[in-house]
C-alpha positions in Angstrom: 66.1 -19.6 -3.3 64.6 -16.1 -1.9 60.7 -15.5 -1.1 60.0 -12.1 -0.8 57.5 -11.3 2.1 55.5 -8.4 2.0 54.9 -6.4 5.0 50.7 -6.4 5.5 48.8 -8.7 3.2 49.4 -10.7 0.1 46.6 -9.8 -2.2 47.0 -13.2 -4.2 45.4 -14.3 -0.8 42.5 -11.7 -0.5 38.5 -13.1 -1.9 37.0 -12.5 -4.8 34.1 -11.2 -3.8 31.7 -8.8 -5.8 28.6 -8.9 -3.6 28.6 -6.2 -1.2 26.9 -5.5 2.2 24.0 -4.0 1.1 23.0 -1.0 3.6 20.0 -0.2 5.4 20.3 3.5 4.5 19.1 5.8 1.8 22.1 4.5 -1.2 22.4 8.6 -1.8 24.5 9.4 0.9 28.2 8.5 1.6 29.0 5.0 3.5 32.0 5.5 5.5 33.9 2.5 7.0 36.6 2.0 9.5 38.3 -1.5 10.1 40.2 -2.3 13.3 39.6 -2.5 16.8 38.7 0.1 19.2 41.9 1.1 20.8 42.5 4.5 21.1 45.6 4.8 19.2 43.2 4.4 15.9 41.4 7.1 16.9 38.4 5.8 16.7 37.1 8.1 19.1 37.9 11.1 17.2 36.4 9.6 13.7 33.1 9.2 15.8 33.6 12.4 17.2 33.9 13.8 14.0 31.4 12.1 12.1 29.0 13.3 14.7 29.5 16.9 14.0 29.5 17.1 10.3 26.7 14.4 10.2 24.0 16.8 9.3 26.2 18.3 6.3 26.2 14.7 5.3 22.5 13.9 4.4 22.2 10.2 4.2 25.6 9.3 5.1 26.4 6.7 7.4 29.2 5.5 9.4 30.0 1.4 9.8 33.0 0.3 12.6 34.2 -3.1 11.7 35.5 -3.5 15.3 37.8 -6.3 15.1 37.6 -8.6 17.9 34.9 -6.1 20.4 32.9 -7.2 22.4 29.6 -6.5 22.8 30.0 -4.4 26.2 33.2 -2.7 24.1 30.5 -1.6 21.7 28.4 -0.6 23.5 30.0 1.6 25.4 30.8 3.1 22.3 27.1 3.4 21.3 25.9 5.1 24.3 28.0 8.4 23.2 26.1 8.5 20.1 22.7 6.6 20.9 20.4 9.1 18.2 23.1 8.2 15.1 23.1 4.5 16.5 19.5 4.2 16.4 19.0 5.9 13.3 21.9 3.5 11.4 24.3 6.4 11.0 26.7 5.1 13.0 27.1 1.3 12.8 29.2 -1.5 15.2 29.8 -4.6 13.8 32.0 -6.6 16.3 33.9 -10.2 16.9 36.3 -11.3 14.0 34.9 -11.7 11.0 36.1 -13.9 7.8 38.1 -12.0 5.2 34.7 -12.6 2.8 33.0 -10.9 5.1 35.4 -7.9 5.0 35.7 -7.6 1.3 31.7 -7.7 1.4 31.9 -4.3 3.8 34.6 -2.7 1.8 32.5 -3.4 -1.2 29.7 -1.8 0.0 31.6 1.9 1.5 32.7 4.4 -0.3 35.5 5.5 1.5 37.2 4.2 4.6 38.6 6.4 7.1 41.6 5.6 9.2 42.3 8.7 11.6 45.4 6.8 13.7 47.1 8.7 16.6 50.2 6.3 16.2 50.6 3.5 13.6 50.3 0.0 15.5 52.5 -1.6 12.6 54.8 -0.9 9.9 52.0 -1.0 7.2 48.6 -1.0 8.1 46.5 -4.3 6.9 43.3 -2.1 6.9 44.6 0.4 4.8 46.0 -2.1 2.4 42.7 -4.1 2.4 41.1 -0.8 1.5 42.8 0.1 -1.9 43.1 -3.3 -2.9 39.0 -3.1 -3.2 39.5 -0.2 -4.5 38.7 2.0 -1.8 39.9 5.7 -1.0 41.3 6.0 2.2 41.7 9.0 5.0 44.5 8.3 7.0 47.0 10.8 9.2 50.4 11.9 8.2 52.0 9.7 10.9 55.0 6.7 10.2 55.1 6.5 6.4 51.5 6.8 5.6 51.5 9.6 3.6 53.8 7.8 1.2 51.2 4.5 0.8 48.5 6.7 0.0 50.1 10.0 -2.1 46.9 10.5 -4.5 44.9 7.8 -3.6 43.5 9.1 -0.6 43.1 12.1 1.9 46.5 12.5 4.5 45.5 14.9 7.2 46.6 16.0 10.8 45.5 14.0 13.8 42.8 16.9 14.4 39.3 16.9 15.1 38.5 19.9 12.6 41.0 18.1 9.9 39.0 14.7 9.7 35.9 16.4 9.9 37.0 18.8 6.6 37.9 15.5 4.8 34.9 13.9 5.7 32.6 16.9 4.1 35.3 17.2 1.4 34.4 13.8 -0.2 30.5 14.9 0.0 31.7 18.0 -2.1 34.0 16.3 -4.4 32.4 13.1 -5.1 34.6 12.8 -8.2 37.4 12.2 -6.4 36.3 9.2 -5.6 36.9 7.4 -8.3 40.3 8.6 -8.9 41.7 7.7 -6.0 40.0 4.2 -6.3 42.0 3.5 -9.5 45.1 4.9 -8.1 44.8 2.8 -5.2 44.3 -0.4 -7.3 47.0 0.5 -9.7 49.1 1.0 -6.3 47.7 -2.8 -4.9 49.0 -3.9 -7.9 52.5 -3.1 -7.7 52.7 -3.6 -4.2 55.1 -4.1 -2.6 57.3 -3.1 -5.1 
């Protein structure tokens, strides 16, 4: 008998979950989220980087960092580069591991999740997958396959500062977008991997 094994996550596995993190911001702006941990080859840096300058364009926006496994001294040093969007609640840190219900609830609650790597730690990412599977558009670069996983249901761009900062405003502007890349990406999930 064969099993077939998907690479990333089996979405047959993944909670039902339809209560999402509610946020402590004005609902009017964009909620960005990343999921992942803070090493530098998911560019976390440069999303935070970016974020920071095109924060103003983005009235109400806000940025949440599910940092997988961080510490609390990891975050903060993280926090100190940014200290007037952390105390405002722009920019959020929410660290240690957290249950997949948990996840879903975060994903629920974003609009778009953003995931600027400078090298692909695995063959397909989990965070990405998790992302259109709630439905979510995704940013990601055009590095190791990516571009193919999320061909109209997302944003591919260049590892670049200026790139992920233009996709960042471009969802402010085209808010429609949104949804079509939400049900492309859950069509996609459904099909997946095949």
């Amino acid at each position: 008998k064969l099993h077939c094994v998907p690479v990333g996550m089996n979405p047959d596995e993944f909670p039902v979950c339809t209560t999402p993190i509610p946020s402590p911001l004005d609902t009017s702006g964009l909620k960005f989220l990343y999921l992942g941990s803070l090493k530098a080859v998911r560019g976390v840096r440069l999303l935070l980087k970016a974020f920071a300058r095109c924060v103003d364009r983005l009235p109400n926006s806000q940025l949440t960092l599910l940092a997988r496994g961080a510490s609390i001294e990891k975050i903060a040093d993280f926090g100190r580069q940014y200290p007037a969007l952390v105390k405002t609640g722009q920019i959020r840190f929410v660290g240690d591991w957290l249950s997949r219900e948990a996840v879903y609830q975060h994903l629920l609650a974003c609009d778009v999740v953003a995931l600027p790597f400078l090298l692909v730690p695995s063959d397909v990412p989990i965070a990405m997958l998790e992302a259109m599977h709630a439905g979510k558009p995704v940013i990601v670069t055009d590095l190791d396959g990516l571009t193919e996983h999320v061909y109209q249901r997302g944003v591919v761009i260049k590892p670049a500062l200026h790139t992920l900062e233009n996709a960042l405003l471009e969802f402010s502007r085209r808010r429609d977008c949104l949804s079509e890349y939400s049900s492309a990406g859950t069509r996609y999930m459904k099909s997946y991997p095949h």
